[in-house]
N, C-alpha and C positions, 0 to 999 in steps of 0.2 A: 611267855604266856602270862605270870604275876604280871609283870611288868603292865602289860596290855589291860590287864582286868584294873589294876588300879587306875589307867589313866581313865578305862570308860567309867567306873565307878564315881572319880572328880566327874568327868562330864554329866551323869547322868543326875549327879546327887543338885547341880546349878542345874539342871532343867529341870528335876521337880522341885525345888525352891520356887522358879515361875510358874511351873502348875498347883503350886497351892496357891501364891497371889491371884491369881486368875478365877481358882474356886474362892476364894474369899469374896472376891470383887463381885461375884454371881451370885452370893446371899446377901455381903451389908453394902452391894454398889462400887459404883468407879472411882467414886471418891477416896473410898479406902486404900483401893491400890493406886490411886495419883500418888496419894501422903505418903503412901509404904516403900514404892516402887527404889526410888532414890538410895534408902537405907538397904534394900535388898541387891539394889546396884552394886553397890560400893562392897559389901559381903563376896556378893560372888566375884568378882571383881579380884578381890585379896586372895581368895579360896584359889582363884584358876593359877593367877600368881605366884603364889606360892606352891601349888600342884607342878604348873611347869620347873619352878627350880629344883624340886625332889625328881621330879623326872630325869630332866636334864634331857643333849642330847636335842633330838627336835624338834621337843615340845618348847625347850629356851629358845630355838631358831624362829618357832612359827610366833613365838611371844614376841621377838624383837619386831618382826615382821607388822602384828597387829599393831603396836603401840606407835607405829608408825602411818601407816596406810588405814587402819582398822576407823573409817571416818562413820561406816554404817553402827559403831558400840554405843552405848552409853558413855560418856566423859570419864566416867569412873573405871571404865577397863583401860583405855589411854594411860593415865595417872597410874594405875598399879603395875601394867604391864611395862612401864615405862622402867623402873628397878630393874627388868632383866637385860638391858643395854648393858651395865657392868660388873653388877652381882653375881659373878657366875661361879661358885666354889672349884676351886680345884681340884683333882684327883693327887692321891700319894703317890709318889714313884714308882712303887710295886704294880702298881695298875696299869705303868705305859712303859714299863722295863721290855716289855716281850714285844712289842712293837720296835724298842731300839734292836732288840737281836734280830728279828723276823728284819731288817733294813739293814744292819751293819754287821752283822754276824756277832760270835761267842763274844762274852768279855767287850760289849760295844763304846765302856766308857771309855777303853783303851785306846781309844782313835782320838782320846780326850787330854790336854793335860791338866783340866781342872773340869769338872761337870757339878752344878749345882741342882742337888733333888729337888729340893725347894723351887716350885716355879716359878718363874716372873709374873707370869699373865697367864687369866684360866678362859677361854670361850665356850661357845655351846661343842664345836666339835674336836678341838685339842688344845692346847697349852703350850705353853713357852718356857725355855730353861736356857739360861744363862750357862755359858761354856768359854771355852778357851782352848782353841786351836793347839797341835804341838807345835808348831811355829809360832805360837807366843799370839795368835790374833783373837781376841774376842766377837764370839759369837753369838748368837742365840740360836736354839734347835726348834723345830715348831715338830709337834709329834701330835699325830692322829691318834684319839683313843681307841683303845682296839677295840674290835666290835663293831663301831661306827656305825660301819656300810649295811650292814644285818638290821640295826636299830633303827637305822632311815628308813627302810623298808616295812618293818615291821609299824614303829611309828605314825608313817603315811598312811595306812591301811587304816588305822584305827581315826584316825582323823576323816577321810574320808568317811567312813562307814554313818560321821554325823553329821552329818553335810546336809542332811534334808530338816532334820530339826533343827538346827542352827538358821537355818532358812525362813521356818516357821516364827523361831522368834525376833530376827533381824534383817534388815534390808541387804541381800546381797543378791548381786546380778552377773558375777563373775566369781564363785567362791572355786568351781572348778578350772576355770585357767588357771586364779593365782594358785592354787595347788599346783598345778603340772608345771607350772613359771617356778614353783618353789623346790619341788624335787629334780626339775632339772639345774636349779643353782648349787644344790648340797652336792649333786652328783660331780660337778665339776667342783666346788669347794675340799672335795675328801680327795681329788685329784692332785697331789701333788707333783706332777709331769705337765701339767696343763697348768698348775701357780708358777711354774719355775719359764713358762712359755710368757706366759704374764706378766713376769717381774722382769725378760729380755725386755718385751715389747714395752711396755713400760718408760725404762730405761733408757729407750731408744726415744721417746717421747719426749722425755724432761733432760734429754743430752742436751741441750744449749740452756738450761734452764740452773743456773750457777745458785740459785737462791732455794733449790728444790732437789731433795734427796733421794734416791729408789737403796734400798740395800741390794748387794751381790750375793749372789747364789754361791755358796761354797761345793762346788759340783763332788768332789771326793767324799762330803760329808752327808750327800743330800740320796735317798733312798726313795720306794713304796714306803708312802706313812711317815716319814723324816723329811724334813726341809730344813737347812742351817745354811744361815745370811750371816751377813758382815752386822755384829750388834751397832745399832747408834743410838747415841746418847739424845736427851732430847730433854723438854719442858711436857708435861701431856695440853696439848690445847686447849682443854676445857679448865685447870689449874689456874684459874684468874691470879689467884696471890701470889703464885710460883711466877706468874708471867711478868706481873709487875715487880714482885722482890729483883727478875731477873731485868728490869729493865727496859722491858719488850712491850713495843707500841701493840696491844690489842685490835685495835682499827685494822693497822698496818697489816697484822697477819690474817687476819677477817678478809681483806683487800685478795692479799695474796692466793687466801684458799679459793675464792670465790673466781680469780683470774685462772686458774690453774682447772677449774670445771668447764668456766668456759670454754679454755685452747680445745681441751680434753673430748668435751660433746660436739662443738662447732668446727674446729679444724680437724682434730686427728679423728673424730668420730669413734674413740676406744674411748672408756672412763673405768674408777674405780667407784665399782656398785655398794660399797658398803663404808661410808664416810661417818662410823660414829668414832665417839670421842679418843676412844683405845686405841682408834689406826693412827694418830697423827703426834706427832712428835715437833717441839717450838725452840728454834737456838737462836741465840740473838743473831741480830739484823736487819728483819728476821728471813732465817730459812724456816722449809717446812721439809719436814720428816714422812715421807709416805710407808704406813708398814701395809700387809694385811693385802696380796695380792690373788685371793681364791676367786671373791667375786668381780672381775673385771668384764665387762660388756662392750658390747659395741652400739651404735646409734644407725639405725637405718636411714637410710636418703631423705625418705618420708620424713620420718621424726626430725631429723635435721633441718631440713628445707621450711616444715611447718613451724617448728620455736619457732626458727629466724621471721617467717613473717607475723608470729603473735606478738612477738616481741617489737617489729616495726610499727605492728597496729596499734601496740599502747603507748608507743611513743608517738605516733602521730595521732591517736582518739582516732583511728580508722577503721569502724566496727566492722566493716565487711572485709579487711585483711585479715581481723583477726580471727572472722568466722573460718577464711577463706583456709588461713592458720590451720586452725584444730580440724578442718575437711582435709588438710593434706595430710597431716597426724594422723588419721584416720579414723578420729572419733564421729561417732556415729549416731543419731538421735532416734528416738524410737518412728514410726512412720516418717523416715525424715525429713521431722520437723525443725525445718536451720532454723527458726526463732527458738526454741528453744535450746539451742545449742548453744547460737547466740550470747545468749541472754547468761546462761550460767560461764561461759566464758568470761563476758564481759565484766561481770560483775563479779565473778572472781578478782581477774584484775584489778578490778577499783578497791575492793577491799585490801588485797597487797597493798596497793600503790600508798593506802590512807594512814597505814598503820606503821608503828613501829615494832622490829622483830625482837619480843623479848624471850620466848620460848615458842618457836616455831608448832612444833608439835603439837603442843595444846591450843596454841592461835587455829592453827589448821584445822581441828577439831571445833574449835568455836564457830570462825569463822564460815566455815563451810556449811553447819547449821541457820546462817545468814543471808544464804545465800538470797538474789534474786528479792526482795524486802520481804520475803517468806517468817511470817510471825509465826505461825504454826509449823512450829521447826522439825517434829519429827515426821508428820507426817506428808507435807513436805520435800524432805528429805528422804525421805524413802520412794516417792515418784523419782526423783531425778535421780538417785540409785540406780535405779532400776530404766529408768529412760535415756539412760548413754552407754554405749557401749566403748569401752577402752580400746584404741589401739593394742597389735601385737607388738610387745616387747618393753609398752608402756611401765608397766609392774617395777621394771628396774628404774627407770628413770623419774619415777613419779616419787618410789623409795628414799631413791639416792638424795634429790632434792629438797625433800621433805626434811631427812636428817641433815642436809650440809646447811637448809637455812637455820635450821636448831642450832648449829654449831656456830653460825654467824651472829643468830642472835644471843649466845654467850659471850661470845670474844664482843661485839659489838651493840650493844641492846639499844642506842639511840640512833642506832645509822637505819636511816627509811632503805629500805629492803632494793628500790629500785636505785638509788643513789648508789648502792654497791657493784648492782650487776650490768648497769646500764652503758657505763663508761668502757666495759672490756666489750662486752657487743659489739657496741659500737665501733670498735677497733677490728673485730673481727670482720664485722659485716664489709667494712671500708678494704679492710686487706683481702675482702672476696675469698673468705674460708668456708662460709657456708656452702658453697659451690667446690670446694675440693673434695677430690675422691679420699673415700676411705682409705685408712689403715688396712694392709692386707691383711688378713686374721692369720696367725701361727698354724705354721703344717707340724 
């Protein structure tokens, strides 16, 4: 119940912040809050930021979430919320001790010959610790903090409950699916019988794939709330200086990540939904290290069939493919209007196609404000918010990409964005992947 009152309290204390701009702007005019708005941005911005980290748990999940996809914010929640992709404190031992007994029974380190308190890696919903098998193999343990499931729940409720003011003060036309799209990804995230189904199929994916790693499940160690993989060493991918001290062609691994999304959405039609910097691991070669298998999704026919022909329509400049494209996708324009679908399709592309990816995330954010030669960018941007309607299941995929081309333009910041992705397509489309049947989803 604290819990819940402090988070509505951060929410409510940033809505009246804009209800006093608002009244200001109704005695000394709009001007004042044009001038003001920007600095009151960037405030509450910090404030929500920082609220989520103290919170933790959720509120860091729906952070990650915004700082990605959050295209309807001000610039200035992007940028802040943007710190909770790896800043995520850890919990002390004591706090996730009762989760190893509740999975491995009494005395659980005992199944241990070395177990390190100190954890490796902290995320929104559990943490990583560094082990070593009694047969001498090193591990990592991934432990669910207890509570979790109760505080998702509790959480969601409180989020929801603002959902109509958050409406009032920004453009969104979908705040309730990607809620429902968001609790049901936690839901299977705190599953660790469903990551362990993920990390088979996975596996099974990248088995001819000599340059690309999945960890193994150490089934005798792995519980309700416990998962322990085979540890692998790695470079972290976004580690530019570790990458070069190491030797390791940048480009090259950019190349790689980028091939390995597209086998993944276009051929196997299974991907991993959560591609920021922490899941990937760089050894020379280079290979790529896959950790982090909670969010893994699958690509429906639609969605698949549709890239491939957006993707052909901006290779040939064939606008009516690539409306043809996002109609199979299943986006949707208000009275539908194909010219405007059209048009913010199209012209999306062209922007991609013009630029070079130096931070995806905040490009996306820019750029998207661009869209269509639209000078009056927000308001603007809030019709075409509000005038398409997303595909089911879009949320994951719009996500995933959003963060892999961040990550591409780290490893790579002068490689044009189609020059990366256009050459494994194309490979794909040739070997007639786009037309294969899905991956069978795990029973």
């Amino acid at each position: 119940m604290i819990r819940s009152l402090r988070a509505l309290l951060m929410f409510w204390t940033i809505f009246a912040s804009y209800g006093v701009q608002w009244l200001l702007a109704h005695v000394f005019g709009q001007k004042r809050l044009a001038a003001r708005m920007e600095r009151v941005h960037v405030k509450n911005a910090r404030r929500l930021a920082q609220g989520f980290t103290r919170l933790r748990g959720v509120f860091i999940k729906v952070g990650q979430v915004l700082s990605v996809i959050g295209t309807f914010l001000p610039a200035a929640y992007g940028k802040a919320l943007e710190s909770l992709q790896d800043k995520v404190p850890p919990r002390p031992f004591s706090e996730i001790e009762g989760r190893l007994t509740e999975a491995l029974g009494d005395d659980p380190l005992s199944h241990f010959e070395t177990f390190h308190r100190e954890p490796l890696a902290a995320a929104s919903l559990a943490q990583v610790h560094r082990a070593t098998t009694r047969d001498g193999e090193p591990v990592a343990v991934k432990v669910l903090y207890p509570g979790i499931e109760t505080l998702i729940r509790r959480d969601l409720a409180v989020i929801r409950s603002i959902v109509p003011v958050v409406r009032r003060l920004f453009p969104i036309s979908r705040m309730e699916r990607v809620l429902d799209q968001l609790e049901a990804m936690l839901s299977r995230e705190t599953d660790y019988e469903n990551e362990r189904r993920n990390i088979e199929r996975m596996r099974e994916v990248f088995a001819d794939k000599e340059n690309v790693v999945v960890p193994r499940v150490v089934g005798e160690l792995t519980a309700a709330g416990v998962l322990t993989l085979t540890f692998e060493e790695g470079v972290k991918i976004s580690d530019v200086e570790a990458l070069e001290r190491e030797g390791i062609d940048r480009e090259a691994v950019a190349r790689l990540l980028v091939e390995c999304y597209v086998n993944m959405l276009l051929e196997h039609r299974v991907f991993h939904a959560d591609p920021h910097p922490g899941n990937f691991l760089v050894r020379p070669g280079p290979t790529l290290v896959i950790l982090d298998y909670g969010a893994v999704e699958e690509v429906t026919d639609a969605l698949a069939e549709g890239m491939k022909m957006v993707v052909l329509g901006a290779i040939t400049r064939d606008d009516e493919q690539i409306l043809s494209g996002l109609e199979r996708m299943g986006f949707v324009a208000a009275d539908g209007d194909r010219d405007l679908l059209a048009k913010v399709g199209r012209e999306y592309l062209k922007v991609l196609a013009s630029v070079n990816i130096t931070n995806f995330a905040q490009l996306d954010r820019d750029t998207i404000e661009k869209l269509s030669g639209y000078e009056q960018i927000r308001g603007q941007l809030r019709d075409i918010m509000r005038s398409v309607e997303y595909p089911e299941g879009y949320f994951y995929v719009e996500r995933t990409l959003v963060l892999l081309f961040g990550l591409v333009g780290t490893l790579a910041p002068k490689a044009g964005l189609p020059g990366l992705v256009l050459p494994y397509a194309s490979q794909a489309f040739a070997r007639g992947l786009s037309t294969a049947s899905p991956s069978p989803p795990p029973s």
